[in-house]
Residue frames as a rotation matrix with the C-alpha (Angstrom) as fourth column:
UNK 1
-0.063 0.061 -0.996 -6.51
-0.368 0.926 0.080 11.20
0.928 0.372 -0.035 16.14
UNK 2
0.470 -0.172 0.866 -7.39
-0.879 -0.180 0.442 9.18
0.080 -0.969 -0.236 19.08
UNK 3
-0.253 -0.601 0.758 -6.20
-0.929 0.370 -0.016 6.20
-0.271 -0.708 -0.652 20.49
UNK 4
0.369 0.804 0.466 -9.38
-0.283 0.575 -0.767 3.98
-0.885 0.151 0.440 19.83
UNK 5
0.372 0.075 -0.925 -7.99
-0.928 0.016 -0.372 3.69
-0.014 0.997 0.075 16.15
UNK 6
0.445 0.079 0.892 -7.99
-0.018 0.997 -0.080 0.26
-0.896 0.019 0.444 14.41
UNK 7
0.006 -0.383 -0.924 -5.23
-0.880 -0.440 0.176 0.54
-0.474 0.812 -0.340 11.65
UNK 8
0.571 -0.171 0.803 -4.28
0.505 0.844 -0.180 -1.42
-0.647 0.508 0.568 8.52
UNK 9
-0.297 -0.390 -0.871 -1.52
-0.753 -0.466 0.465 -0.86
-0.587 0.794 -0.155 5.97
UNK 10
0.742 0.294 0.602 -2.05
0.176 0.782 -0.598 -1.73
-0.647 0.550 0.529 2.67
UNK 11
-0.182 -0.972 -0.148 1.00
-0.389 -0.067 0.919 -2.45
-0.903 0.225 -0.366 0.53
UNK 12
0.636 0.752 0.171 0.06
-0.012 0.231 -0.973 -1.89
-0.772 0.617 0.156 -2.93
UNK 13
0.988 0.088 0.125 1.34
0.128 -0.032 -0.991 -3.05
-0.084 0.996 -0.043 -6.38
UNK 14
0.379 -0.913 -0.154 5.19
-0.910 -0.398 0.118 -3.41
-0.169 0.096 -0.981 -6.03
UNK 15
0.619 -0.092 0.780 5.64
0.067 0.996 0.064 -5.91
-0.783 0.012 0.622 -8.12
UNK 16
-0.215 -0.832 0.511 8.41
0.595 0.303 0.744 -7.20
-0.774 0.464 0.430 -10.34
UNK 17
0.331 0.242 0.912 6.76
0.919 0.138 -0.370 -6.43
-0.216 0.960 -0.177 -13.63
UNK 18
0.860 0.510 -0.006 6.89
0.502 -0.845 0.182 -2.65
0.088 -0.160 -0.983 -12.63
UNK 19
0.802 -0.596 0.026 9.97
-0.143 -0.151 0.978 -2.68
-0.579 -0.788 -0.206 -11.60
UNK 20
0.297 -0.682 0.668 11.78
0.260 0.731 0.631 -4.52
-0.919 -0.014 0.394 -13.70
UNK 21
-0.090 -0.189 0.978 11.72
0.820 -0.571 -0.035 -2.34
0.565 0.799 0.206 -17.34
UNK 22
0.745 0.528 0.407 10.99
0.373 -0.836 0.403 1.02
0.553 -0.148 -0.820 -15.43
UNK 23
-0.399 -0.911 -0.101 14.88
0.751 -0.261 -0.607 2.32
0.527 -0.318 0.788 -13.92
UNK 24
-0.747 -0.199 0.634 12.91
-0.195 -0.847 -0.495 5.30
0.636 -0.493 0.594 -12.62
UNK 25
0.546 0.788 0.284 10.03
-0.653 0.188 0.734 3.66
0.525 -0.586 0.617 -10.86
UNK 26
0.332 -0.352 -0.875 12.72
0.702 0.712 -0.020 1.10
0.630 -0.608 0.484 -9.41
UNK 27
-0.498 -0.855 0.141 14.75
0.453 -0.396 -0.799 4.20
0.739 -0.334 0.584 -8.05
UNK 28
-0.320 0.357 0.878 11.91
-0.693 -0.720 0.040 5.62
0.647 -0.595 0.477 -6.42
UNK 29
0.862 0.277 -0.425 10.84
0.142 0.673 0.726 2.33
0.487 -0.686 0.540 -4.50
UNK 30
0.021 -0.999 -0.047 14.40
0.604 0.051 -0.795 2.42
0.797 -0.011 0.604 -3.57
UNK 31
-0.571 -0.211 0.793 14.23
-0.051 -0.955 -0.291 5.57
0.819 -0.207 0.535 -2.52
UNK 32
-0.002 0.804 0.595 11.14
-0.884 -0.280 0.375 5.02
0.468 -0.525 0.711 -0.24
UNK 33
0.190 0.138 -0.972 12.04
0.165 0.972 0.170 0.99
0.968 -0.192 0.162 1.19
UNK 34
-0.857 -0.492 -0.156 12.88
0.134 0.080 -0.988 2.33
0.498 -0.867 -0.003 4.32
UNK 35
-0.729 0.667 0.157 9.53
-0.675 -0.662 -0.325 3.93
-0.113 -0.343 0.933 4.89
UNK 36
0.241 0.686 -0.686 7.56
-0.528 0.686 0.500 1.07
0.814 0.242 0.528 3.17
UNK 37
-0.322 -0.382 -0.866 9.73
0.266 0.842 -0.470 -1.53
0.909 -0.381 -0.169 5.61
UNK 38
-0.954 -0.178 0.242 9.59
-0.066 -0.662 -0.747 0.89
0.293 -0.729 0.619 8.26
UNK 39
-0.072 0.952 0.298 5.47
-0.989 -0.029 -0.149 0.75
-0.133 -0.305 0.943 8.58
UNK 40
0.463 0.466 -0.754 5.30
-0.245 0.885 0.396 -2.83
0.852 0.002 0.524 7.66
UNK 41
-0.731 -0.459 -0.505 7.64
0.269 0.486 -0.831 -3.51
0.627 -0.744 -0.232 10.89
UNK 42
-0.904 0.118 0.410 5.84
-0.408 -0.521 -0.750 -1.42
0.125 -0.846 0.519 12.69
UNK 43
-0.003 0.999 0.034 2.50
-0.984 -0.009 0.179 -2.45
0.179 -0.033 0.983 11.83
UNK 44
0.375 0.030 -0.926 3.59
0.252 0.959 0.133 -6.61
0.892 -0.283 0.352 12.60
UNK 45
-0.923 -0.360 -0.140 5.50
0.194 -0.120 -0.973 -5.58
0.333 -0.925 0.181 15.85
UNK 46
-0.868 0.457 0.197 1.96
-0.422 -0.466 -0.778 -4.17
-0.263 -0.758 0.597 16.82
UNK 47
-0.830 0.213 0.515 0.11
0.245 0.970 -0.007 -6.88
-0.501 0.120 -0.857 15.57
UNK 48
-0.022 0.852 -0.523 -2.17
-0.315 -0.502 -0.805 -4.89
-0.949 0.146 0.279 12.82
UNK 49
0.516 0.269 0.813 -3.25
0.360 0.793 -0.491 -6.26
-0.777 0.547 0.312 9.86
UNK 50
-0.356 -0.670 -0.652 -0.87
-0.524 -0.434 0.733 -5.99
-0.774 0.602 -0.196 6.90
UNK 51
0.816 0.418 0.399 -3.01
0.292 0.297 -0.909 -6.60
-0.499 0.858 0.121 3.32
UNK 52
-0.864 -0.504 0.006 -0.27
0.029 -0.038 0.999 -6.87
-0.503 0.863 0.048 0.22
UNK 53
0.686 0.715 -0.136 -2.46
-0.012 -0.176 -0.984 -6.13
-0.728 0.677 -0.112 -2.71
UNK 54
-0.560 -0.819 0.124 -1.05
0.057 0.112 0.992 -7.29
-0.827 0.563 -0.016 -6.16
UNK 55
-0.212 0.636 -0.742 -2.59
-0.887 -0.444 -0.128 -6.01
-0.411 0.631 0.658 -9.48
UNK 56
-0.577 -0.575 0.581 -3.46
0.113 0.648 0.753 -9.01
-0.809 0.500 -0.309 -11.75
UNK 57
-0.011 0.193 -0.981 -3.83
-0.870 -0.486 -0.086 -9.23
-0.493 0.853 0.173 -15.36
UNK 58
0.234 -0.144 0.962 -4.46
0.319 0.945 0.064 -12.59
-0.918 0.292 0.267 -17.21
UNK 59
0.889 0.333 -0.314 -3.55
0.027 -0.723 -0.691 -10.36
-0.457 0.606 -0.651 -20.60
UNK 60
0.280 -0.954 -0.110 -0.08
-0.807 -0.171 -0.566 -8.97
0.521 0.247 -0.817 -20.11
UNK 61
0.038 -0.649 -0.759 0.16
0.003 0.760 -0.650 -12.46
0.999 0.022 0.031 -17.84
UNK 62
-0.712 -0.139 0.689 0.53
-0.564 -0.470 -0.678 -10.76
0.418 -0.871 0.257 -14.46
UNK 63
0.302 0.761 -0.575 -0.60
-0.463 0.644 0.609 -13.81
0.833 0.083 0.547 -12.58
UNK 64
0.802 0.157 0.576 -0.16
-0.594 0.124 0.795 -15.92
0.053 -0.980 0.193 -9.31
UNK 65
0.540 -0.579 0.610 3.13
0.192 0.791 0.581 -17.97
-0.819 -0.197 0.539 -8.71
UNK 66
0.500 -0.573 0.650 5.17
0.632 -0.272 -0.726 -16.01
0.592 0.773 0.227 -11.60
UNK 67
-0.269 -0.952 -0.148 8.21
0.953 -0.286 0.104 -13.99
-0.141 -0.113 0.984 -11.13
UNK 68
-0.797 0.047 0.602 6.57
0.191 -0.926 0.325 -10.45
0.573 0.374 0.729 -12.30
UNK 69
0.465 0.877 0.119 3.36
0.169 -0.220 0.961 -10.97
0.869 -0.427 -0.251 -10.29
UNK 70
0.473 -0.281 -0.835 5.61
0.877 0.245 0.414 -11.52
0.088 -0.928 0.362 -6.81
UNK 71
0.968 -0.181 0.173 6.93
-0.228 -0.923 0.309 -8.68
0.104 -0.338 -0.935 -4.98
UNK 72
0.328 -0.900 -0.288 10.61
-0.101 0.269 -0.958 -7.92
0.939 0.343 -0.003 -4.94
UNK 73
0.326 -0.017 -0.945 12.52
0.798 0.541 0.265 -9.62
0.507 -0.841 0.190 -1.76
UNK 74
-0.589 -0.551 0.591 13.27
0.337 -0.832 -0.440 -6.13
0.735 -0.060 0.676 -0.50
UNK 75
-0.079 0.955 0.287 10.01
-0.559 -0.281 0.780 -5.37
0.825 -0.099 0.556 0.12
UNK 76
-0.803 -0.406 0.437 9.53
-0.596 0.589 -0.546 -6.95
-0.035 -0.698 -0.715 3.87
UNK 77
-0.107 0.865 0.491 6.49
-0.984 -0.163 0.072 -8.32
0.142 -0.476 0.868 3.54
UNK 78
-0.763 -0.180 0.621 5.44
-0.362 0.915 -0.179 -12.32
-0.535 -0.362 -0.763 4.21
UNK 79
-0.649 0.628 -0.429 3.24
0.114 0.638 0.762 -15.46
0.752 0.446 -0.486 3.42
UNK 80
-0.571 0.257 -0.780 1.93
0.821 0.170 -0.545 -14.68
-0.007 -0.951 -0.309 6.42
UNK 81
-0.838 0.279 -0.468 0.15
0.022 -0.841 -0.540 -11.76
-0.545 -0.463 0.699 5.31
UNK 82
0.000 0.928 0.372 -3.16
0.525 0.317 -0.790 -11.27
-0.851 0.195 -0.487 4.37
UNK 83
-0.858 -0.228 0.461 -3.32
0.487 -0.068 0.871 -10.98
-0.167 0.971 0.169 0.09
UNK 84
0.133 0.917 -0.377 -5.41
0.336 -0.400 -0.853 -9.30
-0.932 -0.013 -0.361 -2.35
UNK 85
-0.957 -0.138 0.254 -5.60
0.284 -0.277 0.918 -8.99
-0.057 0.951 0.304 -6.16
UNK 86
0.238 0.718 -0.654 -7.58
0.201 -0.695 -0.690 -6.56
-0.950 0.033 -0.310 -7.36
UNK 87
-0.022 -0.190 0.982 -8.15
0.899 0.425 0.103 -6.12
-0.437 0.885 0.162 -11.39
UNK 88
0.605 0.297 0.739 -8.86
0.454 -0.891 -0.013 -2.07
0.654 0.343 -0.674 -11.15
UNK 89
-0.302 -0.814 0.496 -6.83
0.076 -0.539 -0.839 0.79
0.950 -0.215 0.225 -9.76
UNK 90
0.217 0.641 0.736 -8.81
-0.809 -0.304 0.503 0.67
0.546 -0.705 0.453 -6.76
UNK 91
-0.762 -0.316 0.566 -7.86
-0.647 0.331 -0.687 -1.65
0.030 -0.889 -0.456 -3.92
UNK 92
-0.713 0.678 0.178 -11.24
-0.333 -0.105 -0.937 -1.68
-0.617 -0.727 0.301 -3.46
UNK 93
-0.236 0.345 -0.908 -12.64
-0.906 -0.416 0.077 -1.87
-0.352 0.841 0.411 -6.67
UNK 94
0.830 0.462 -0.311 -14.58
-0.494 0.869 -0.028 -5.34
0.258 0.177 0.950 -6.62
UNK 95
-0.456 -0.425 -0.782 -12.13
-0.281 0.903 -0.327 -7.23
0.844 0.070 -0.531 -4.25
UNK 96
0.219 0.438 -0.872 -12.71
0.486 0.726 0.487 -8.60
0.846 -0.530 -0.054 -1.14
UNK 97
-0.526 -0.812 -0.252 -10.75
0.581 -0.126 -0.804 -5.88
0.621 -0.569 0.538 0.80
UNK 98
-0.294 0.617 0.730 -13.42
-0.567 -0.727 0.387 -3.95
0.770 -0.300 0.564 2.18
UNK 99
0.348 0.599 0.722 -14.66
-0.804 -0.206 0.558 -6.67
0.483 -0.774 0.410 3.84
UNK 100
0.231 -0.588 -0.775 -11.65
0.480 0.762 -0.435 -7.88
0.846 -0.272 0.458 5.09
UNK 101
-0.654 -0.677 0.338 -11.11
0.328 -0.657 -0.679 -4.87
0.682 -0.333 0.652 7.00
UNK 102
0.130 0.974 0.186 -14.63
-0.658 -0.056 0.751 -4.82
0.742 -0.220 0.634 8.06
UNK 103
0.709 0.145 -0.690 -14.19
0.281 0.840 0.464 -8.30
0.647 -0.523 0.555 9.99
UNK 104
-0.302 -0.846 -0.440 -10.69
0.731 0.091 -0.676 -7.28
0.612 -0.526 0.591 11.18
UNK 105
0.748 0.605 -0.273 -12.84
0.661 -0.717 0.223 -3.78
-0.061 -0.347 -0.936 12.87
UNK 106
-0.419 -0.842 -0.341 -10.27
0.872 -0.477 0.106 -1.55
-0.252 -0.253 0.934 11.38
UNK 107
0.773 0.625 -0.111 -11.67
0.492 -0.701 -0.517 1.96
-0.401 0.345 -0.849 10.97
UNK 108
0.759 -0.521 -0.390 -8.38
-0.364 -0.836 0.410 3.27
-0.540 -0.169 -0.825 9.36
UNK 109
0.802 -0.355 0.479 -6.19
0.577 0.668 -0.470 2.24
-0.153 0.654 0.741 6.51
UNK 110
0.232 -0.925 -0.302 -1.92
-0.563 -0.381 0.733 3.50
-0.793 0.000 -0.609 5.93
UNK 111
0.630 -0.011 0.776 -1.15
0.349 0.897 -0.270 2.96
-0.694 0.442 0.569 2.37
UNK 112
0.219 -0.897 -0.385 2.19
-0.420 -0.442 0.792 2.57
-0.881 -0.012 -0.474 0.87
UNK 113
-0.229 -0.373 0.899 3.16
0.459 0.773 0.438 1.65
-0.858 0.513 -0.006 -2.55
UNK 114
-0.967 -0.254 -0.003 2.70
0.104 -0.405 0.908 2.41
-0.231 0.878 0.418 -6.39
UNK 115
-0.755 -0.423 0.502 1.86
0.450 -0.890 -0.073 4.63
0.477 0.171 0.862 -8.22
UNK 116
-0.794 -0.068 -0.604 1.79
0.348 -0.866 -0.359 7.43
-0.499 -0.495 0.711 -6.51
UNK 117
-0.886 0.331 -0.325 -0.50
-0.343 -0.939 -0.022 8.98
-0.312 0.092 0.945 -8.90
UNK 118
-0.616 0.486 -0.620 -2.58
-0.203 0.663 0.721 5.68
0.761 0.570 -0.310 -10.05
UNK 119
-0.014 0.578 -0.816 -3.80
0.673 0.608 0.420 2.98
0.739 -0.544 -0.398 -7.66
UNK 120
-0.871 -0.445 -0.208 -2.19
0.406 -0.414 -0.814 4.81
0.276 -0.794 0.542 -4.79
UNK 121
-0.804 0.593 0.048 -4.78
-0.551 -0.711 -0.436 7.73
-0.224 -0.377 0.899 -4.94
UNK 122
-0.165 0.973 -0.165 -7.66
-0.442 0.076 0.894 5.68
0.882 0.220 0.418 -6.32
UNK 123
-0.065 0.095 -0.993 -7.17
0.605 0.795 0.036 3.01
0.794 -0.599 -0.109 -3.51
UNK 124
-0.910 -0.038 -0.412 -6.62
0.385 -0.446 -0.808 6.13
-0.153 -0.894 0.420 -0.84
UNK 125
-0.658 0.742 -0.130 -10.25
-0.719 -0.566 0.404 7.52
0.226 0.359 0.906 -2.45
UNK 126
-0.374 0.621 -0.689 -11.72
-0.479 0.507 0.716 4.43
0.794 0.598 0.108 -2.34
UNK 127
-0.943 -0.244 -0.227 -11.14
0.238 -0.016 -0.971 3.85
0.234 -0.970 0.074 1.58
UNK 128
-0.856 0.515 -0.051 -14.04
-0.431 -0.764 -0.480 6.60
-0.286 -0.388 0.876 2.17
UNK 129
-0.321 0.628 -0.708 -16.21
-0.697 0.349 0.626 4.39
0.641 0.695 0.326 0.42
UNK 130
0.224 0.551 -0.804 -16.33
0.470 0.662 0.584 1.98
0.854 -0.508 -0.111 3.18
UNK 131
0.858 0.200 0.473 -16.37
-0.186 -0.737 0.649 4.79
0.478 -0.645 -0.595 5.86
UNK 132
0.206 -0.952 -0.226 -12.26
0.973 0.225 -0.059 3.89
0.107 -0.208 0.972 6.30
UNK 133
0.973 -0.182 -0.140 -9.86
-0.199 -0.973 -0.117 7.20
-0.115 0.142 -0.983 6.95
UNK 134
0.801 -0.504 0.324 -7.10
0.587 0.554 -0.590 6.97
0.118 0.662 0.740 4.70
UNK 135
0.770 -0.550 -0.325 -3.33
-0.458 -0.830 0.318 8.18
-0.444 -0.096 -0.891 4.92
UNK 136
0.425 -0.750 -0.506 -0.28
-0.286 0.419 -0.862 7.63
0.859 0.511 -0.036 2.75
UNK 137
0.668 -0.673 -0.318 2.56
0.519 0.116 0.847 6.81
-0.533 -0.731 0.427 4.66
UNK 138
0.803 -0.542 -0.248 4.61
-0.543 -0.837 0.070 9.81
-0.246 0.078 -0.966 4.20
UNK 139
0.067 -0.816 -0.575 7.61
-0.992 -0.114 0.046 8.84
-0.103 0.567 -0.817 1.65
UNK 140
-0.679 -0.346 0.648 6.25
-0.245 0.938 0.245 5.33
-0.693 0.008 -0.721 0.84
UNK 141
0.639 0.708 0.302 4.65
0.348 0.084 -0.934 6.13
-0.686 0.701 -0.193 -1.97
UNK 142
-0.534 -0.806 0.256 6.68
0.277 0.119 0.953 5.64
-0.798 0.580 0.160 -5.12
UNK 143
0.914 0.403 0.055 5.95
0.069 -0.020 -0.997 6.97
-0.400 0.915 -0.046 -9.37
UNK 144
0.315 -0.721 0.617 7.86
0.946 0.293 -0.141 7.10
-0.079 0.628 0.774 -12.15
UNK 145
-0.267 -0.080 0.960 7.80
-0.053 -0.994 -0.097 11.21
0.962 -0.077 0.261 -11.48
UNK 146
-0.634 -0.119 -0.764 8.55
0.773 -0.117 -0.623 12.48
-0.015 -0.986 0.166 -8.40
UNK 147
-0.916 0.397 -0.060 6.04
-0.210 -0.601 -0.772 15.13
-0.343 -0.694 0.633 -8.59
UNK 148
-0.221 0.851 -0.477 3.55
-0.485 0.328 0.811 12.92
0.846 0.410 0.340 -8.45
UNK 149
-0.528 -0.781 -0.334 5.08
0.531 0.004 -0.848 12.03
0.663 -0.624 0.413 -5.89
UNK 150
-0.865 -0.269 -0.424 4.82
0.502 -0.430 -0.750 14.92
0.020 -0.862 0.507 -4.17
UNK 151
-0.469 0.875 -0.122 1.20
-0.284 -0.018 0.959 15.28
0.836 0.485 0.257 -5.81
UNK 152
0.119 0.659 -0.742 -0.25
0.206 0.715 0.668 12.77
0.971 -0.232 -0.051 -4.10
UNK 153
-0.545 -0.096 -0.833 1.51
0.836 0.016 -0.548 13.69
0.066 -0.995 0.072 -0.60
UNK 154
-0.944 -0.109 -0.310 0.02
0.277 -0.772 -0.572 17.05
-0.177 -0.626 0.760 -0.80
UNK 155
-0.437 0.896 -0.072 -3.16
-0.648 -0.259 0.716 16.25
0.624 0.360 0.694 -1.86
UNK 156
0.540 0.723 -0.430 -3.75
0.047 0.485 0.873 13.77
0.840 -0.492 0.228 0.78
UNK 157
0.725 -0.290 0.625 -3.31
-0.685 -0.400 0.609 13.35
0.073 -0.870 -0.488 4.36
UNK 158
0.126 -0.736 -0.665 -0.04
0.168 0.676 -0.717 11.31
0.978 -0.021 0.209 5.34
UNK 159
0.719 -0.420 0.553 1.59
-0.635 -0.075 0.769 10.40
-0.281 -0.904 -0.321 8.66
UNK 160
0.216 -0.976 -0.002 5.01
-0.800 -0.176 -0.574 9.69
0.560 0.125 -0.819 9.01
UNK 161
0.530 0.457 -0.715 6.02
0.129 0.789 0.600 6.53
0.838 -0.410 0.359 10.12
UNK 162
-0.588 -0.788 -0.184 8.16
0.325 -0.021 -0.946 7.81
0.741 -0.616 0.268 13.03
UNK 163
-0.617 0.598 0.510 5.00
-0.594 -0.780 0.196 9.15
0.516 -0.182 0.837 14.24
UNK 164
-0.276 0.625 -0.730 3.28
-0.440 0.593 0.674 6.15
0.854 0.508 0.111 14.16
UNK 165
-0.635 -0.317 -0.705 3.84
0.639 0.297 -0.709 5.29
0.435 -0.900 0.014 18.04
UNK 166
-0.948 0.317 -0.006 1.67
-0.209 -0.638 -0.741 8.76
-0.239 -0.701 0.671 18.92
UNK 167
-0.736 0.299 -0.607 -0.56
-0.642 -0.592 0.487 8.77
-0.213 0.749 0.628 16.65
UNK 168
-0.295 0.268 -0.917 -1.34
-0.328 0.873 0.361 4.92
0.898 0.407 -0.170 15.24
UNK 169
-0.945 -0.195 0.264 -1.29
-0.325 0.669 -0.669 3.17
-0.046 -0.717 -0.695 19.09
């Protein structure tokens, strides 16, 4: 990796709704809020774009300005960051995020959140699609099975966010 890189995290799908019937998806966010927090500091301390990305559904409801659509206050993230609903497992998948990241010149996308074996990997697949190079953030990816979990970490590339100082600058 060199230097030259132009990151972005994207902080996908950890919303209430998910959370809130599901005891083992809550335990694994849990499990993984340091890491998730841990790259969103890092990535506002170093002033790179942070995209929240929130599934919606007008179906099951899962809509703007509700309780189930909003992330839980754990999660660090802000109004201040730059949003994205998206209606497929894909990030990417007909929203606008491609070419948000386009404008911002990032060539390089760090993405933490759910599920591990769902969006997670479609959104980390979809990346390549707009010539992006995707990485989890190592233990900030959350499922209702941990070895999916550990699926997804060993099927794609991750970087730790203690790293993130050599590696990310």
């Amino acid at each position: 990796m060199g230097t030259d890189m132009k990151p972005a995290l994207i902080v996908l799908d950890i919303q209430n709704i998910w959370l809130d019937d599901n005891a083992d998806l809550k335990k694994s966010v849990e499990k993984r809020l340091d890491a998730i927090n841990g790259a969103i500091g890092w990535f506002r301390r170093n002033k790179h774009p942070i995209v929240v990305v929130y599934h919606e559904d007008k179906e099951m409801g899962l809509l703007p300005g509700i309780k189930p659509f909003e992330f839980p206050p754990e999660v660090e993230v802000e109004e201040t960051d730059l949003k994205v609903s998206k209606h497929y497992p894909s990030a990417f998948g007909k929203t606008e995020l491609g070419a948000i990241l386009r404008k911002k010149g990032c060539d390089t996308v760090l993405i933490a959140g759910l599920s591990a074996s769902g969006c997670v990997l479609a959104t980390y697949f979809g990346a390549m699609d707009y010539d992006l190079k995707p990485y989890l953030v190592q233990n900030g990816v959350a499922s209702h099975s941990e070895d999916h979990v550990r699926y997804a970490e060993d099927l794609c590339s991750t970087l730790a966010v203690d790293t993130f100082d050599q590696t990310l600058r």
